[in-house]
NUMIKOL-200935 format. One record per atom (N, C-alpha, C): y, x, z; residue in one letter. Coordinates in steps of 0.02 Angstrom, whole numbers, padded with zeros to 5 digits, always signed. Layout:
N
YXZa/...
END
This chain:
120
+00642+01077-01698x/+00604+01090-01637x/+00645+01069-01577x/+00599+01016-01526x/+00647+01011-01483x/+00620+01041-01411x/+00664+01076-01376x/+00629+01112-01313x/+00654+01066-01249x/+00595+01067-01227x/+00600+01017-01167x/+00590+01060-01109x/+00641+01043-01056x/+00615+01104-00975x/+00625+01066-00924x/+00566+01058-00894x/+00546+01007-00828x/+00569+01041-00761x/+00596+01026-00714x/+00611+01047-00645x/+00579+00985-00591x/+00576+01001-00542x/+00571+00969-00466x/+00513+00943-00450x/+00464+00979-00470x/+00371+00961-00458x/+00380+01004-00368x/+00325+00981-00341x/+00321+01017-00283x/+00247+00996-00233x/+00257+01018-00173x/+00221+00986-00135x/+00243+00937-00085x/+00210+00872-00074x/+00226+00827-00040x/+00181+00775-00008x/+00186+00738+00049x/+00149+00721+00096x/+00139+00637+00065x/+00070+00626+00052x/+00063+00547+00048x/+00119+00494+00067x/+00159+00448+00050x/+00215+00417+00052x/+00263+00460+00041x/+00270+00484+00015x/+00338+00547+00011x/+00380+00531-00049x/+00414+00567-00058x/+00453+00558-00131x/+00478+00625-00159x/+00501+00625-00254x/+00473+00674-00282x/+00539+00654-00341x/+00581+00704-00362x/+00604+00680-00416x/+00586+00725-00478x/+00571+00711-00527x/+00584+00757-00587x/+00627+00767-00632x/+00664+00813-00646x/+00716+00806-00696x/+00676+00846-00776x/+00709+00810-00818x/+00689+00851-00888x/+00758+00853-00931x/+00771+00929-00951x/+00828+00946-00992x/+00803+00923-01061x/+00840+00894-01135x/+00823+00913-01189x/+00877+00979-01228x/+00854+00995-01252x/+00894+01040-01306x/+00926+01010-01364x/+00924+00955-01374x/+00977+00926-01420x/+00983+00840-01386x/+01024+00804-01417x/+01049+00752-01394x/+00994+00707-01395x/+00977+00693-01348x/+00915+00623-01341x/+00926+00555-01370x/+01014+00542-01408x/+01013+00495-01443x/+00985+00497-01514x/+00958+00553-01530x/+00908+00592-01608x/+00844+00574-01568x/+00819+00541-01532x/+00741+00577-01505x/+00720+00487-01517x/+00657+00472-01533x/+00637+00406-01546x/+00597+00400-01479x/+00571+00443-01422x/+00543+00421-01375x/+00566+00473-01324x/+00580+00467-01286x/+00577+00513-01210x/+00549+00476-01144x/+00498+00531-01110x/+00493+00503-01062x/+00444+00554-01006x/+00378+00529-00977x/+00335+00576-00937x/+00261+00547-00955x/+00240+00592-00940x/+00168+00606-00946x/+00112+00643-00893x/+00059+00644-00890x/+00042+00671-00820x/-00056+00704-00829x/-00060+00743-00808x/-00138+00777-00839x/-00161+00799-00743x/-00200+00780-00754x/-00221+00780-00678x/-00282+00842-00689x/-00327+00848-00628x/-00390+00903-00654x/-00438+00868-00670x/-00449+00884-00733x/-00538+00870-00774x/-00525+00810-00808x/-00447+00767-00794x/-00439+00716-00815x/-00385+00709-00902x/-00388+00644-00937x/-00330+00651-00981x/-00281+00650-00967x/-00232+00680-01016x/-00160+00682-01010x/-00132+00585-01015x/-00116+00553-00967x/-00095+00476-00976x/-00019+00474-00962x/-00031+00427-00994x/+00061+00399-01001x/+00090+00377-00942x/+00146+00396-00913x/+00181+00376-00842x/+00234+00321-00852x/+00291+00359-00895x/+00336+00303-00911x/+00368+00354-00962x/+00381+00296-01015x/+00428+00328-01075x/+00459+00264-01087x/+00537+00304-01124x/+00566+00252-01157x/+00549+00250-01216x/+00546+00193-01264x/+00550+00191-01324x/+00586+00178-01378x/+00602+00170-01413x/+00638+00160-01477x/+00673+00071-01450x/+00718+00064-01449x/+00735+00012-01459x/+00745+00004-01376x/+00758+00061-01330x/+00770+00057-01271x/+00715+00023-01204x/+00651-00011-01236x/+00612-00012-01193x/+00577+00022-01174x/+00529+00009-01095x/+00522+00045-01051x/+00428+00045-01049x/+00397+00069-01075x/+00334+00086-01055x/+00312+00135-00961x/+00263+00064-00928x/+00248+00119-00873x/+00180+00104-00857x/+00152+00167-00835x/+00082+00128-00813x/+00057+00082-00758x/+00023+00050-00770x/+00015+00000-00720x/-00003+00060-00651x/-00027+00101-00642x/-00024+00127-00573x/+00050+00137-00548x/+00086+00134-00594x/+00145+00171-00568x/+00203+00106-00544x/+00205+00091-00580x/+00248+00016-00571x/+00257-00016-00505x/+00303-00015-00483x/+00344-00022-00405x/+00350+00042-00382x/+00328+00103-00397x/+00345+00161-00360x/+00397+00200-00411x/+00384+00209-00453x/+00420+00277-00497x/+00451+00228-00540x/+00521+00269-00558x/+00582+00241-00589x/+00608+00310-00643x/+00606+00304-00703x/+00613+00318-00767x/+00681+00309-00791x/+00735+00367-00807x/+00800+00354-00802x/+00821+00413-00834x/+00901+00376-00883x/+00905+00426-00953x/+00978+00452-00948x/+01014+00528-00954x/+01074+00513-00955x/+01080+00567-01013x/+01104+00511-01071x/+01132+00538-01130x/+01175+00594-01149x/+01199+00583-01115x/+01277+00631-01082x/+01244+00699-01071x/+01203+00691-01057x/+01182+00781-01025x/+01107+00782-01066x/+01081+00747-01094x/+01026+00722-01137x/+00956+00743-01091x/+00950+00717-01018x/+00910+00735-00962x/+00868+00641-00971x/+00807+00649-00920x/+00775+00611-00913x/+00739+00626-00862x/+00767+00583-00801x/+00720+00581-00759x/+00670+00534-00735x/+00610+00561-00671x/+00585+00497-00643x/+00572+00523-00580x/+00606+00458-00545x/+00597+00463-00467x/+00538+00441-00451x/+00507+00474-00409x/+00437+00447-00375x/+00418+00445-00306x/+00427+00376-00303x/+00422+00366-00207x/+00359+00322-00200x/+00333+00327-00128x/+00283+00319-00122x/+00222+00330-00131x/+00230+00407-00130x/+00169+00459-00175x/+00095+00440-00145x/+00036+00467-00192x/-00017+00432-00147x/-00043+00504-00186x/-00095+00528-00140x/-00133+00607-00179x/-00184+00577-00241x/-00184+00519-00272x/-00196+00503-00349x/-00158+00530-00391x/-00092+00529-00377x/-00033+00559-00395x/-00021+00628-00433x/-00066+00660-00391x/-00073+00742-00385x/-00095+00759-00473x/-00059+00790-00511x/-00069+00801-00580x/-00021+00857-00598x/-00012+00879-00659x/+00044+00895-00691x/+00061+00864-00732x/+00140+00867-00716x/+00179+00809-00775x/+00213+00849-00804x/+00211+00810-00886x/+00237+00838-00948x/+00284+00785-00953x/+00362+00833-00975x/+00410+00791-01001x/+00401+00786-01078x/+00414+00746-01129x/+00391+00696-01192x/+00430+00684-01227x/+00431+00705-01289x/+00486+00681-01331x/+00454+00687-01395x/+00477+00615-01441x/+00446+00598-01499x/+00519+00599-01573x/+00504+00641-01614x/+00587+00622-01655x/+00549+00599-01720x/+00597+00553-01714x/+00569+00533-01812x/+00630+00555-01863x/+00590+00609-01911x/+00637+00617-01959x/+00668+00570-02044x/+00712+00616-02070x/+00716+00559-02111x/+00698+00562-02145x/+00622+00585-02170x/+00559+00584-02212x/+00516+00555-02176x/+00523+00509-02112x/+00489+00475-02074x/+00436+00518-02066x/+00435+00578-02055x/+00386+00627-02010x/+00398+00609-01948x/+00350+00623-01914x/+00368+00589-01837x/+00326+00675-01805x/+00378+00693-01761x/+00357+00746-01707x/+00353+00733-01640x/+00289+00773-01610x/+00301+00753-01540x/+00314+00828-01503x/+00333+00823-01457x/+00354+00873-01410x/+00341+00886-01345x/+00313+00927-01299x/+00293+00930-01230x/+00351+00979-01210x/+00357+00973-01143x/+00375+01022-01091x/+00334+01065-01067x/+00332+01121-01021x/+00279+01135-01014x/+00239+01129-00947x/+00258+01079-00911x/+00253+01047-00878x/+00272+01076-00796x/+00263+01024-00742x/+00269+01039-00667x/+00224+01004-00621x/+00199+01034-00589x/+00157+01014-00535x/+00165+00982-00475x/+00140+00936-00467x/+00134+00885-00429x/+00098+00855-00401x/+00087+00892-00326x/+00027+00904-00284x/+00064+00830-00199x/+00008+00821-00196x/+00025+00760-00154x/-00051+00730-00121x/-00015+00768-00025x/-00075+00763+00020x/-00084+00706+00068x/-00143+00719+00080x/-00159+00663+00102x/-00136+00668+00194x/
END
């Protein structure tokens, strides 16, 4: 089981900026994906930016030129900076983690997420 705990959701003014940090509970060099995720109201949970296996970088095309997706092993954290907020923005984000075991079970994992409200 891996426990994931999200910090630095808040409120913030259209163009603004926003960082999120996510702790893991064990070393993120065991984890086959880390990254963010985001559930807005009435809407799906969509993919923001994750890393993947083999060190590449999945982001969504809304996001791309604003928010920056960033890993430090060392403390097994994952963050993403987000500048240039626009109130589309406005969701809760889930920090993400995928481990593959060595029965090639594959688990996924949420945080329990932080809010991220952004006015117009």
């Amino acid at each position: 089981q891996v426990q994931l705990v999200e910090s630095g959701g808040g409120l913030v003014q259209a163009g603004g900026s926003l960082r999120l940090s996510c702790t893991a509970s064990e070393s993120t060099f065991n984890l086959n994906a880390i990254g963010w995720y985001r559930q807005a109201l009435g809407k799906q949970r969509e993919l923001v930016a994750v890393f993947n296996s083999g060190a590449t970088i999945n982001y969504a095309d809304a996001v791309k030129g604003r928010f920056t997706v960033s890993r430090d092993n060392t403390k097994n954290t994952v963050a993403l900076q987000m500048t240039s907020l626009k109130p589309e923005d406005t969701a809760v984000y889930y920090c993400y983690a995928e481990k593959l075991y060595s029965d090639a079970t594959k688990y996924y994992f949420w945080g329990q997420g932080t809010q991220v409200t952004v006015s117009s």
